[in-house]
C-alpha positions in Angstrom: -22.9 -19.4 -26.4 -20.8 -16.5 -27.3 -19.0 -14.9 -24.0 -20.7 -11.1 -24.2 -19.5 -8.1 -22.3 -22.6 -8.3 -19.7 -21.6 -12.0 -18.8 -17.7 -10.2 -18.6 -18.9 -7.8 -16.2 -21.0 -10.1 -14.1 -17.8 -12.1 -14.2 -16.4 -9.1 -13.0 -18.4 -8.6 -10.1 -18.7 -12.3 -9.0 -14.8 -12.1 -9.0 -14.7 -8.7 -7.4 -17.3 -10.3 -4.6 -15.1 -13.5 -4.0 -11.5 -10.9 -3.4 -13.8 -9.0 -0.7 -14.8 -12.5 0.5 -11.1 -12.9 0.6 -9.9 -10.1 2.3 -12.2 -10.4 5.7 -11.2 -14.3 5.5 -7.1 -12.7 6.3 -8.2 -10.5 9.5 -8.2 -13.6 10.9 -5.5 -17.1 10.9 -8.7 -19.6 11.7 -10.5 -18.1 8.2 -7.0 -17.2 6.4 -7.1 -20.4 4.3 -10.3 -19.9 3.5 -9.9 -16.5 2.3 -6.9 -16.7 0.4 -9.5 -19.7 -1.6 -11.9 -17.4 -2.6 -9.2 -15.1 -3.5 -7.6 -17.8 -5.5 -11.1 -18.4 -7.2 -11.4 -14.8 -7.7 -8.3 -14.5 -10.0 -9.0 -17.5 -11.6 -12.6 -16.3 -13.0 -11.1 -12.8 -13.1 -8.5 -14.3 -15.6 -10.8 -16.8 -18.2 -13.2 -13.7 -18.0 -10.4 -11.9 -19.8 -9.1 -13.7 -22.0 -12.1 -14.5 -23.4 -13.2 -10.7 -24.0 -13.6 -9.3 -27.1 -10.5 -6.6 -26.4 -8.4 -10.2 -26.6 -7.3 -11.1 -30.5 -4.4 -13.8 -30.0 -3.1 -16.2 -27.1 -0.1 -17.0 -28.2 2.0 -14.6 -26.4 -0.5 -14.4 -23.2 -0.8 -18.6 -23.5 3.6 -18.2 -23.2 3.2 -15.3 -20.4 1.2 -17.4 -18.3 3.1 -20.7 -18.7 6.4 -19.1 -18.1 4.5 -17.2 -14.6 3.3 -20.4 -13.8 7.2 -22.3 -14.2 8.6 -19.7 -12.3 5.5 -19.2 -9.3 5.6 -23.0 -8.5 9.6 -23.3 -8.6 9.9 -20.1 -6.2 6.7 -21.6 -4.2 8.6 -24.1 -3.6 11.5 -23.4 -2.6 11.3 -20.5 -0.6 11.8 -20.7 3.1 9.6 -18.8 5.3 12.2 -16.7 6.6 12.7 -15.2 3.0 8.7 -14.5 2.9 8.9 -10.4 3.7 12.2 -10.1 0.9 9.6 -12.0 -1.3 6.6 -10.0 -0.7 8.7 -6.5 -1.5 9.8 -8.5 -4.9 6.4 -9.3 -5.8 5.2 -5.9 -4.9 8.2 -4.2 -7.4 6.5 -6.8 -10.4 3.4 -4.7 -9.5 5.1 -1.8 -10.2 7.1 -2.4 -12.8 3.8 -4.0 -15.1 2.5 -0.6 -14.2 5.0 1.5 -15.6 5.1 -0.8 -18.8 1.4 -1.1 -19.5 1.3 3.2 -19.2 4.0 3.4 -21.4 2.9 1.0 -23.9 -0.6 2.5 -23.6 0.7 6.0 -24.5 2.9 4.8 -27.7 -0.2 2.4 -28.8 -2.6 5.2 -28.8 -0.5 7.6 -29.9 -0.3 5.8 -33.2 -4.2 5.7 -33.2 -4.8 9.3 -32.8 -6.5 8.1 -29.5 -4.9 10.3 -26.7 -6.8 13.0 -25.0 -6.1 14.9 -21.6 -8.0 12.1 -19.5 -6.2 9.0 -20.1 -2.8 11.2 -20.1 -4.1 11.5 -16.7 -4.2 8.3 -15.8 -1.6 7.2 -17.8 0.7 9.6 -15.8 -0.8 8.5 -12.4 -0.3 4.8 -12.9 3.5 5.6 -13.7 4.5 7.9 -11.3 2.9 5.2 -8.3 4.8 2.4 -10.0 7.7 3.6 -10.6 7.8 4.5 -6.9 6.4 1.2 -6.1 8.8 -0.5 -8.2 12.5 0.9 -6.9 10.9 1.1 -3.3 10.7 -2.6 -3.4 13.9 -3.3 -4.7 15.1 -1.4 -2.2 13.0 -2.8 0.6 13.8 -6.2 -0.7 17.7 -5.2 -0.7 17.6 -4.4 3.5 16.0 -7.7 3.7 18.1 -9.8 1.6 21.1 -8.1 3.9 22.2 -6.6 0.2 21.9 -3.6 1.8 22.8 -2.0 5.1 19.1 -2.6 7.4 20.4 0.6 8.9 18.7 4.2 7.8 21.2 5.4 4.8 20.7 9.5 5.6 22.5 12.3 4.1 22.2 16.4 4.9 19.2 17.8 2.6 17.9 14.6 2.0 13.9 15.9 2.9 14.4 18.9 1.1 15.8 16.3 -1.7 12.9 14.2 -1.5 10.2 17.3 -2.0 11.8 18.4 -5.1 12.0 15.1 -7.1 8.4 15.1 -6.0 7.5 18.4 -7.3 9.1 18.2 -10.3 7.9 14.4 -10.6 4.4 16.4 -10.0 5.0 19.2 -12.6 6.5 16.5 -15.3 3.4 14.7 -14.8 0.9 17.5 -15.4 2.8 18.4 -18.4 2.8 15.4 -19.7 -1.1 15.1 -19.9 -1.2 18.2 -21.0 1.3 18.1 -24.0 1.6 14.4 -24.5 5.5 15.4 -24.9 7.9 12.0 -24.6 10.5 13.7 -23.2 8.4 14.3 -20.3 7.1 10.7 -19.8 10.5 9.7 -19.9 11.8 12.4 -17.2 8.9 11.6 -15.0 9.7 8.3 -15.0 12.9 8.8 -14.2 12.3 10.9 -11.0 9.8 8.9 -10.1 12.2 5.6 -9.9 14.4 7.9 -7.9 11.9 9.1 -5.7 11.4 5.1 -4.9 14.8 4.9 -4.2 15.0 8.0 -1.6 12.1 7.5 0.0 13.0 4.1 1.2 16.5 3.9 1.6 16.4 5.9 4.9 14.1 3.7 6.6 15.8 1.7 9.4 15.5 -1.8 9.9 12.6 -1.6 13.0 10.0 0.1 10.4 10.6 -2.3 7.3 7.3 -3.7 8.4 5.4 -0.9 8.1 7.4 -0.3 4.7 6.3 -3.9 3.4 2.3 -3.0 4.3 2.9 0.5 3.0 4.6 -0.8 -0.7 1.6 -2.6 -0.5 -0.7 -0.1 -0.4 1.5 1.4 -3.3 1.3 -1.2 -6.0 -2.6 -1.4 -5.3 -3.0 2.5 -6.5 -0.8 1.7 -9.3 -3.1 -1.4 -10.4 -5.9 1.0 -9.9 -4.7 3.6 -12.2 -3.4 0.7 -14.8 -7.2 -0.6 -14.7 -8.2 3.4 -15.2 -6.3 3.8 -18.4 -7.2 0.3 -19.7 -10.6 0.5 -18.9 -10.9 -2.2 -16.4 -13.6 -2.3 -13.7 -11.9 -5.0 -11.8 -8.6 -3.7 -12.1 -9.8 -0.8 -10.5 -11.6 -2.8 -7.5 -8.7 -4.9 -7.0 -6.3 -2.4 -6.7 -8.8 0.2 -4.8 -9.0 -3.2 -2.3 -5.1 -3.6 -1.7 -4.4 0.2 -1.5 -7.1 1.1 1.2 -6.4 -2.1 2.8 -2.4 -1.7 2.9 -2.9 2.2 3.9 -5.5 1.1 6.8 -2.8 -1.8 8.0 0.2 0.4 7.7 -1.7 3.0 10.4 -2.5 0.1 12.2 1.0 -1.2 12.5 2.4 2.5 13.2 0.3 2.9 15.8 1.3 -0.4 17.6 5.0 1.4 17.0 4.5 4.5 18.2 4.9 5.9 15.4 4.0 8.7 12.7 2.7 7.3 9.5 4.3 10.5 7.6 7.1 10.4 9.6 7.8 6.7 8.8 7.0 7.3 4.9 8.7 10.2 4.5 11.4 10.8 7.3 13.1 7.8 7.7 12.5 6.3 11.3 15.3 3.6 12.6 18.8 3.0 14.8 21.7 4.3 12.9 23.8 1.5 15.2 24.5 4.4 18.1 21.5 5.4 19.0 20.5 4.7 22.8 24.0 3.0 23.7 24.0 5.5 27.0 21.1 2.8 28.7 22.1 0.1 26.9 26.1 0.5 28.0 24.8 1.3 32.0 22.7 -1.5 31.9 25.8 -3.5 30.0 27.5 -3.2 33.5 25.5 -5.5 35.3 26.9 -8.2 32.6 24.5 -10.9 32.1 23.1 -14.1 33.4 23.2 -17.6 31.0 21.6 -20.2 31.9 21.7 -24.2 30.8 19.0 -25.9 29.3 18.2 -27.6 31.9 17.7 -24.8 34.0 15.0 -23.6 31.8 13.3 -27.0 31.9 13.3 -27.3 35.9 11.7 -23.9 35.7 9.3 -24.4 32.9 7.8 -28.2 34.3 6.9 -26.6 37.9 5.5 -23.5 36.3 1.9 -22.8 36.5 2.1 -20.4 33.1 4.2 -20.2 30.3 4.2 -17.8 27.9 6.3 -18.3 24.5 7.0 -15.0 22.6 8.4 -16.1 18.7 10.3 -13.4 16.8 12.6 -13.7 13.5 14.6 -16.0 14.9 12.3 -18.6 15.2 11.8 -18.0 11.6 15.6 -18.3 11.0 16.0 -21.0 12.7 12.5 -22.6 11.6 11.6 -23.6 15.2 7.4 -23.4 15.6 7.5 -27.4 14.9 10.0 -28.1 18.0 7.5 -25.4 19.7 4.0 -27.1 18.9 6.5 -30.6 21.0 7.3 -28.1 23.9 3.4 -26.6 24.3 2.4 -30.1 24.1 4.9 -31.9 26.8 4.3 -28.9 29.0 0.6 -29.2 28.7 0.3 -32.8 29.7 2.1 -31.7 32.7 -0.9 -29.5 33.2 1.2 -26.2 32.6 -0.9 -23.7 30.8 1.0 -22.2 27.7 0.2 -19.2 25.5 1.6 -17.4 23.0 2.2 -13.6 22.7 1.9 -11.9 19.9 3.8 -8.6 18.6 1.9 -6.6 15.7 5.4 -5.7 13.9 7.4 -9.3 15.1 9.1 -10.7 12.5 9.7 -9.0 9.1 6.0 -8.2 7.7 2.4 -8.3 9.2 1.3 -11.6 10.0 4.9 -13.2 10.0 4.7 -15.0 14.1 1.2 -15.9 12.9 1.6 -17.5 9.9 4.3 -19.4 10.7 2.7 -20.9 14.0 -0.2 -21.6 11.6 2.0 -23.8 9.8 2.9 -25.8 12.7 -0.7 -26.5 14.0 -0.7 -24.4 17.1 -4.3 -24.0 18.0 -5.4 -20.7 17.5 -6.6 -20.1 20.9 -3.8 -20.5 22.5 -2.3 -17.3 19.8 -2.8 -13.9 21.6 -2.4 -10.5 20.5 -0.6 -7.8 22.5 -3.0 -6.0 24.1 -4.8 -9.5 25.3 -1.4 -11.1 26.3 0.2 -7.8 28.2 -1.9 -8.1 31.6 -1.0 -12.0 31.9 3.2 -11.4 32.5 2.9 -10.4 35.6 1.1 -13.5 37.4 3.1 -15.8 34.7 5.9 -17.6 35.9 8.1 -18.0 32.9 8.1 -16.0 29.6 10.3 -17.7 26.8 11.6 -15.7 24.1 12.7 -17.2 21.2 14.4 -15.1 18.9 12.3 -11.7 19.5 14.7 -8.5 20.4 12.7 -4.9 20.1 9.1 -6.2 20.5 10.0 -7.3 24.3 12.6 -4.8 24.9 12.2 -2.4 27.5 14.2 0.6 26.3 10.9 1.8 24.8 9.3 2.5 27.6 12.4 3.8 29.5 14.9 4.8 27.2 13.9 8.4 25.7 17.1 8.6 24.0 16.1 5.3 21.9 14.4 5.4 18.5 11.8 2.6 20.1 11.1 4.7 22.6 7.2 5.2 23.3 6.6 1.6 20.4 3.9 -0.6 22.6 5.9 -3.6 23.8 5.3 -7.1 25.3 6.0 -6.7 28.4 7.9 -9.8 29.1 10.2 -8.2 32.2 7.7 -8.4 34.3 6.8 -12.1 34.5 8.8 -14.5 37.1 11.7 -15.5 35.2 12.2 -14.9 31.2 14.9 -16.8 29.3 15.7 -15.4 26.4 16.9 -17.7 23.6 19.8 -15.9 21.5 22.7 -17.1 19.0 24.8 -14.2 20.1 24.0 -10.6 22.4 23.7 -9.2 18.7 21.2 -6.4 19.6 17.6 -6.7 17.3 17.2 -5.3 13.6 17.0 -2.2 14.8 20.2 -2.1 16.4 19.6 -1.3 19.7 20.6 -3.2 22.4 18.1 -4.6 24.7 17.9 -3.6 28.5 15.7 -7.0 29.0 19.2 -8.6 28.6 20.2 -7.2 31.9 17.4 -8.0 34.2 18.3 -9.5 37.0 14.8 -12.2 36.2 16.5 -12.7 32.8 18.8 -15.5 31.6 20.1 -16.1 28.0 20.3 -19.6 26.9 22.8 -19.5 23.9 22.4 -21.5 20.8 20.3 -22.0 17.7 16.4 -22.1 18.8 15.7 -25.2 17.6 18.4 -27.2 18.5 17.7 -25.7 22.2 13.8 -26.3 21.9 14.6 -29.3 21.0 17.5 -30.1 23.9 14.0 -28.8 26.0 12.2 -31.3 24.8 14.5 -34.2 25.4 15.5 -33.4 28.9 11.2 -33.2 29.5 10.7 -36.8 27.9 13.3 -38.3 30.5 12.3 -36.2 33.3 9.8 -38.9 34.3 7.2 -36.9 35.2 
């Protein structure tokens, strides 16, 4: 039976029904495996649907495309640690990009040697360049503060907002000039402010928004699928990237709210620690010095307790530690301790980071608590550990007005019994500024990779003979 355009759109729609499916499977970790299956199932119908349409003449190039994708997924699949997963999302996100500036570019050449341009698809053609060329620099640079190839500290100049509205203007005026004269020297200059509008957009961000930054490149690369499926004349294009741009946009508020913070403000002004900023509270409370405390101390504390509550950051990442966790909630448990986990919107390095990870380990779902449903338990808990978290627990936003965390939602870990706090070093958090939690006199640091102490934790609790 030959493969018609009505069975590619109802393709279309069956694919564009399973990514929807998809999507409301990832609001939650119990249905995310589910939903990234239909979105897998999606793609993959998506995909045959296209390449056997009628717009499709040969497969030898797309047959080589997809093989060398397919190498290079599984080998990168493979060996990425999870730790590496937010520098891999903002690479990903700059492909996005980047296939969108191509396919525009290509699109204008191609037609212009047809006779085939008209005011419309320079429209669109503009659109879906100017997004991903933004998309496509902001990622590399996004994925640069990650990697550590570039300072995680906000890189600010004098005139750098007043920078940042004229590339966009004239990225703005290029643009409608372009579709209006179809002149290649104004494609080309577009596309050149607009890869240095990516670049001075997000190079001032500081290190305690790159979350928000990952959601909102996110956002980015689905408007610049959306216009690529605009000037290519694909419905499920469109959808797809109308999907990941609302839903990146909608999570980026989401995550800026839980920070406190101004979605404009974060996009376009650069929100972060330049390394200085709150040392006033953080050098009086450095006075007090602080308290370290043994392994074993922690253990005597945590078998008696009635509560424990675990918060995870990056550094349970780094030092891949929810395994030795899942053994700790476990031994604990039998011992009739009660233990939760808490839950920070913008922990780790992207949305979702704490929760995928203790996902991966088999920690019951339950037992996972958002901020708002954990906050009211620290107070009648009698031990909070902290492993590897720093500005999601620290108290300088709530009491430091000098801080650029001040008024960002915490967990408000202080106020439970006793906290220790499980640190390689007093190396303040990602945002470089030093936490006053430290200096509590219900705090005590236990020094030493996370694992290798969870683990200690769980040795001592095995002989305790309880």
């Amino acid at each position: 039976m030959e493969f018609t355009v009505n069975h590619q759109a109802l393709a279309y729609l069956v694919a564009a029904v399973l990514f929807i499916l998809g999507l409301k499977g990832l609001t939650h970790p119990s249905t995310a495996r589910r939903g990234n299956l239909y979105a897998m199932l999606g793609m993959l119908l998506a995909i045959v649907a296209t390449l056997l349409g009628r717009d499709v003449q040969a497969y030898g190039f797309i047959i080589a495309g997809i093989a060398g994708g397919a190498v290079i997924g599984v080998i990168v699949a493979l060996r990425i640690q999870m730790t590496a997963m937010p520098q891999l999302v903002a690479a990903l996100h700059s492909f996005v990009g980047l296939a969108a500036v191509l396919v525009g570019i290509g699109t204008f050449l191609h037609k212009q040697d047809a006779g085939l341009l008209n005011a419309v698809l320079m429209g669109e053609i503009s659109a879906g360049v100017v997004i991903g060329a933004i998309t496509f620099t902001g990622s590399i640079i996004a994925f640069g503060k990650l990697q550590g190839l570039l300072t995680g500290a906000p890189v600010k100049f004098a005139g750098q907002h007043l920078l940042n509205a004229v590339l966009a203007l004239a990225t703005i005026a290029l643009a409608v000039y372009f579709a209006m004269s179809g002149s290649i020297l104004a494609l080309l200059l577009m596309t050149m402010l607009a890869l240095t509008l990516g670049v001075t957009l997000i190079i001032p961000i500081g290190g305690a928004d790159m979350p928000v930054i990952i959601s909102m490149l996110n956002s980015y690369s689905g408007w610049a699928a959306a216009a690529t499926g605009f000037t290519l004349h694909n419905d499920l294009l469109i959808i797809i990237g109308a999907l990941v741009g609302c839903s990146g946009a909608i999570l980026s508020f989401i995550m800026c709210k839980a920070m406190n913070r101004s979605i404009i403000n974060v996009v376009f002004g650069g929100f972060g620690s330049d390394g200085n900023s709150g040392a006033s509270a953080g050098a009086q409370a450095a006075e007090k010095g602080v308290k370290s405390a043994a392994i074993e101390d922690a253990v005597y504390w945590m078998e008696d307790a009635n509560r424990v509550i675990i918060v995870p950051g990056y550094g349970m990442a780094v030092a891949q530690a929810q395994h030795s966790l899942k053994e700790l909630m476990e031994l604990l448990e039998a011992r009739g301790v009660e233990v939760k986990f808490a839950i920070h919107p913008v922990a780790g390095r992207m949305p979702g980071h704490m929760n995928v990870l203790l996902a991966e380990a088999d920690i019951p779902y339950d037992r996972v608590l958002e901020m708002d449903e954990i906050n009211p338990e620290f107070p009648s808990t009698d031990v909070v550990l902290v492993v590897g978290a720093n500005d999601v627990v620290n108290p300088a936003a709530k009491e430091d007005k000098s801080s650029p965390i001040y008024g960002m939602p915490i967990l408000e870990a202080g106020r439970a019994r006793q906290v220790y706090f499980l640190k390689r070093s007093m190396r303040p958090g990602y945002s470089g500024v030093d936490n006053l939690l430290f200096y509590q006199d219900n705090t005590s640091l236990v020094f030493g990779d996370a694992k290798d102490t969870i683990d200690g934790m769980n040795n001592a609790l095995k002989g305790s003979g309880h």
